[in-house]
C-alpha positions as CSV (number, residue, x, y, z in Angstrom):
1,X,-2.4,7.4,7.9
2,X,-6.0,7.7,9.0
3,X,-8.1,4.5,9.1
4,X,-8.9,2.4,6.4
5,X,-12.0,0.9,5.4
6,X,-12.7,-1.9,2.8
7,X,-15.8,-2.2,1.5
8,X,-17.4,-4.2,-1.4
9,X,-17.9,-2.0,-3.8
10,X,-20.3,-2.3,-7.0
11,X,-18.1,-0.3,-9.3
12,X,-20.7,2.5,-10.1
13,X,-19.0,5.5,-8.4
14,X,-17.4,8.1,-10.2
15,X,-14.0,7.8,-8.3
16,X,-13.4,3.9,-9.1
17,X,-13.8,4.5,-12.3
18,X,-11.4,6.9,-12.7
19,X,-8.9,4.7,-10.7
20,X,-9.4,1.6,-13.1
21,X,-8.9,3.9,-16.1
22,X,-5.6,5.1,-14.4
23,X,-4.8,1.5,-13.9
24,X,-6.0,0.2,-17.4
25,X,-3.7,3.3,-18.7
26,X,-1.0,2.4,-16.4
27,X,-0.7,-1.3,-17.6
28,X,-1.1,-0.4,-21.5
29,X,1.6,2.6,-21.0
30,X,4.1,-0.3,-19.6
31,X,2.8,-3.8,-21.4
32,X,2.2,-4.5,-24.7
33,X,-1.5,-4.6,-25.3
34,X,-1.2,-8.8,-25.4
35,X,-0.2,-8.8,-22.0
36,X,-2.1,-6.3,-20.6
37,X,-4.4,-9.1,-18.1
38,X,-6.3,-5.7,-16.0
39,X,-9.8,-6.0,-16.5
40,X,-12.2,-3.6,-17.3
41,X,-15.5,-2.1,-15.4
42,X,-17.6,-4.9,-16.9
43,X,-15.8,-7.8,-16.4
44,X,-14.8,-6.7,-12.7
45,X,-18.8,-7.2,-12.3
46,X,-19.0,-10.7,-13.4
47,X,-20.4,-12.6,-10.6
48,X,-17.0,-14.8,-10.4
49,X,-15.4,-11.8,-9.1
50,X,-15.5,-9.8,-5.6
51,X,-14.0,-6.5,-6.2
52,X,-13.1,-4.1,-2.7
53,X,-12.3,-0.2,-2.7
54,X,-10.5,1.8,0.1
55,X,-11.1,4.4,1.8
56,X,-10.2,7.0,4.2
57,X,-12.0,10.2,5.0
58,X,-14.6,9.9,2.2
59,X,-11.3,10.0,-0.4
60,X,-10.7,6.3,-2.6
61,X,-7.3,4.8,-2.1
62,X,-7.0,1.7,-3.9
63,X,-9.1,-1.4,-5.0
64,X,-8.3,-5.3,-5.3
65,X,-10.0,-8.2,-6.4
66,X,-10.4,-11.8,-5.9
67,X,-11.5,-14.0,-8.8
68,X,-12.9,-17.7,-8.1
69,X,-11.2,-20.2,-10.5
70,X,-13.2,-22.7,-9.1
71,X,-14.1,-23.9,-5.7
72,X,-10.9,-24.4,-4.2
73,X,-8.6,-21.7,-6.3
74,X,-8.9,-18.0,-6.7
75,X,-7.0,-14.7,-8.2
76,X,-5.8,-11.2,-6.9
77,X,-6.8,-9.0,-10.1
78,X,-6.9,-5.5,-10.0
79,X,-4.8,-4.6,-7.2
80,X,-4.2,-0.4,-7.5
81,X,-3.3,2.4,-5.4
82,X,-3.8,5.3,-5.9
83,X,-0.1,7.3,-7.1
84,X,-0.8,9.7,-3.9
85,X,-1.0,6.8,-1.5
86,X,1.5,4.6,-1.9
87,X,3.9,3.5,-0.1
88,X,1.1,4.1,3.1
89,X,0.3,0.3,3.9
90,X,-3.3,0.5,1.1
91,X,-2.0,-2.3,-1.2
92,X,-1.0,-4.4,1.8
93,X,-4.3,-3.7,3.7
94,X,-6.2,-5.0,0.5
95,X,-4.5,-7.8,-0.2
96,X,-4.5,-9.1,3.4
97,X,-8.2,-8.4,3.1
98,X,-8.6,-10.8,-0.3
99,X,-6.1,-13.8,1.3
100,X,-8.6,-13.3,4.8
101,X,-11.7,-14.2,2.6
102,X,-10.2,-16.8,0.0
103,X,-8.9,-18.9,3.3
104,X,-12.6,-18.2,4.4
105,X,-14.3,-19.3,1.1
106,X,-12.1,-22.4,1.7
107,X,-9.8,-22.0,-1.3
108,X,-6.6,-23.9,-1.1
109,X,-4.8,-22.1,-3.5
110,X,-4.4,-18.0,-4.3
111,X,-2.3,-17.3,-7.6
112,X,-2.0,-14.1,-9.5
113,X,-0.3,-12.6,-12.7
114,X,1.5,-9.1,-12.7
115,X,4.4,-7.5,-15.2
116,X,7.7,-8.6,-15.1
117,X,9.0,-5.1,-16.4
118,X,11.2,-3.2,-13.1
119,X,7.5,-1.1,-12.9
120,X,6.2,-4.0,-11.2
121,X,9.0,-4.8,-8.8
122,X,7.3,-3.1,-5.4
123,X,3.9,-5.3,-6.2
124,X,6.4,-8.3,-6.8
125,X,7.6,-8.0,-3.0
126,X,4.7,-7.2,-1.7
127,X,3.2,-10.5,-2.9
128,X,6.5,-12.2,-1.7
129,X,6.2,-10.5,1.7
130,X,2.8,-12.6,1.5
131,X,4.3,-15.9,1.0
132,X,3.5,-16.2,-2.5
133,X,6.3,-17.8,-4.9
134,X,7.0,-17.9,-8.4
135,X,5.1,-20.4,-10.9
136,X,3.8,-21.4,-14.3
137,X,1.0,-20.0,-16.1
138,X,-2.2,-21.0,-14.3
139,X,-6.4,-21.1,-15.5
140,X,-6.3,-19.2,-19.0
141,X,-2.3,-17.5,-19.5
142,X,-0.2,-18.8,-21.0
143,X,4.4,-18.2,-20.9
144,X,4.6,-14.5,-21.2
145,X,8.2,-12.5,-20.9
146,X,6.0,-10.1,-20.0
147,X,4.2,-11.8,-16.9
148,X,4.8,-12.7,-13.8
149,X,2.9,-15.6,-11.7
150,X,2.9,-16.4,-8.5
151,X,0.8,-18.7,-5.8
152,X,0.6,-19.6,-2.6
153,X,-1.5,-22.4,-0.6
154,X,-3.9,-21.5,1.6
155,X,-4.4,-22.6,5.0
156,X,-7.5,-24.6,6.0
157,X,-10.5,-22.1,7.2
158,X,-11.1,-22.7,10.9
159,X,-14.4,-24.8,12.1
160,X,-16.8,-22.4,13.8
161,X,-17.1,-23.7,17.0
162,X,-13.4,-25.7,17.1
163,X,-10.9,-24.9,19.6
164,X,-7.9,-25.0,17.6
């Protein structure tokens, strides 16, 4: 796998568009539509939301997103790879990328919502492999057979300048 690099992105390019309407397909394809939580171009620009594409040798290979709740809880929204690349380490790297930055934002908590259908069961791991467990409904869901939510707290973000 060549080298990744994550990079804010401001949703404009042709080729993360096409992922998210992969994605937005994806989730309709395996949800019903009132549990399909993906979001779509415009509301991954509200300014509550920092949204991050990968890349390797000029080609997109997944995205993921971290929502503030408030000042001390955020969301992983929109985490996708790309069909070609998976399995490569991409979701992982992204993710790692979003819990880096809430811990350095100072958030104390990081939940998320995905499917509970056997289509979801590698991203259910993956966030397991992460230390997040299973929980209620947070912020705006509500008790879904369909959903999925887990959280996780957050270590403190280190002082600048403190030797621990």
């Amino acid at each position: 796998m060549p080298l990744l690099h994550i990079r804010l992105d401001d949703l404009r390019g042709p080729e993360i568009r096409a992922l998210l309407e992969e994605h937005l397909a994806d989730m309709r394809r395996i949800s019903p539509p009132e549990s399909v939580h993906a979001l779509d171009l415009d509301a991954l620009r509200r300014p509550e939301i920092s949204f991050w594409t990968v890349w390797a040798g000029g080609e997109l290979l997944g995205c993921g997103a971290l929502k503030q709740l408030d000042s001390r809880h955020g969301e992983i929204k929109s985490m996708r790879t790309a069909a070609a690349h998976r399995g490569k380490g991409v979701a992982r790297a992204v993710l790692a990328h979003a819990v880096d930055e809430a811990v350095r934002r100072g958030y104390g908590r990081l939940s998320l919502e995905t499917g509970s259908q056997p289509d979801f069961e590698p991203a259910r791991r993956l966030y397991s492999s992460f230390g997040f467990t299973f929980c209620g409904p947070f912020a705006d869901y509500a008790e879904d057979p369909n959903s999925v939510f887990m959280t996780r707290a957050l270590p403190a973000a280190p002082v600048p300048g403190d030797p621990k």
